[in-house]
N, C-alpha and C positions, 0 to 999 in steps of 0.2 A: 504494500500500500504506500510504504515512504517513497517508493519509485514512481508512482503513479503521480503524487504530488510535485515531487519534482519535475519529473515529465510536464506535467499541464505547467507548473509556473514555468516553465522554458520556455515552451510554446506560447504563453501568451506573451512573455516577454517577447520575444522575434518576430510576433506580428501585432506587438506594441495596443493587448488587450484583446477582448474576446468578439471584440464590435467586428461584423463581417463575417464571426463563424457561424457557417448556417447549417447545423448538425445532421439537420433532419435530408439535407440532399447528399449524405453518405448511407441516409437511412438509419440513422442514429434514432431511437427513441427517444418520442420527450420525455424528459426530466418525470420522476414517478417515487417522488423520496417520499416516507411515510412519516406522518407526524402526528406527534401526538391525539390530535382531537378526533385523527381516526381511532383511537383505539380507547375516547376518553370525551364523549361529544360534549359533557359537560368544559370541557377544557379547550379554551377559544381563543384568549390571550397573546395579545403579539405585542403588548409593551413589557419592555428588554427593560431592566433596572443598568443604573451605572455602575454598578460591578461586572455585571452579565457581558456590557457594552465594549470595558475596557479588555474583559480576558479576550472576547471575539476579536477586537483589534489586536491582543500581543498574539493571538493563535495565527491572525492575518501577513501581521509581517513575519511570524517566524515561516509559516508556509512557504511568504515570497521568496525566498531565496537571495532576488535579487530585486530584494526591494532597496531601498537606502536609508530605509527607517530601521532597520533590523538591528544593528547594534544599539537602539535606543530599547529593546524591549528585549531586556536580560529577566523579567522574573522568573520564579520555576513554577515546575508543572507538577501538579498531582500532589500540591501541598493542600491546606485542611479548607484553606478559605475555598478552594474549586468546591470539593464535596459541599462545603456551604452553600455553594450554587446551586449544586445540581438535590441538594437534598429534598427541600420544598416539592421539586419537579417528580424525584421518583415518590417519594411519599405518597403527592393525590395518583399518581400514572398508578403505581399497584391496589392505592385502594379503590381504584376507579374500577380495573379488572379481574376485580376478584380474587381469592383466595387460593387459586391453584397453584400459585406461583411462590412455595415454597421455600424452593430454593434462592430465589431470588429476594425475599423476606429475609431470608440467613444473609446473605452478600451484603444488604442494607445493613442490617445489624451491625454489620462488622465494620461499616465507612465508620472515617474520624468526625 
């Protein structure tokens, strides 16, 4: 997957962004990412908090590669405040789906 990332920021770099790529005349599928409210219709929400804002920008440039913002965005990853992020989020997503999900219950348990 970290090759695939690098690949796509290459390529957009050398055609200086993604304006003009027209996917779908390779036959490319559109886009069909799944998200939450599919699986949680009570959950609708698309206002981002300013914590949420800034990890998606340091995830941003660390992706680019060759962005020139990159050395500006040294924090690390998969320290306690991310889980903070993301906790609220798995919390309603498993009690939205039910009970089956176990295992997943245990995996929560254990986040910092």
């Amino acid at each position: 997957m970290a090759y695939a990332a690098h690949l796509r920021v290459l390529l957009e770099f050398f055609r200086n962004g993604r304006t003009g790529a027209d996917l779908a005349r390779v036959g490319c599928p559109r886009r069909n990412d799944l998200s939450v409210s599919e699986l949680d219709s009570s959950s609708n929400s698309t206002a981002w908090s300013d914590d949420e804002l800034r990890r998606l920008c340091d995830a941003d440039k660390l992706l680019g590669h060759l962005s020139k913002d990159r050395g500006t965005r040294t924090s690390d990853w998969g320290r306690d405040e991310d889980w903070q992020l993301l906790r609220p989020h798995v919390d309603r997503l498993l009690a939205a789906v039910g009970t089956d999900l176990a295992e997943a219950r245990d995996a929560r348990a254990r986040l910092p």
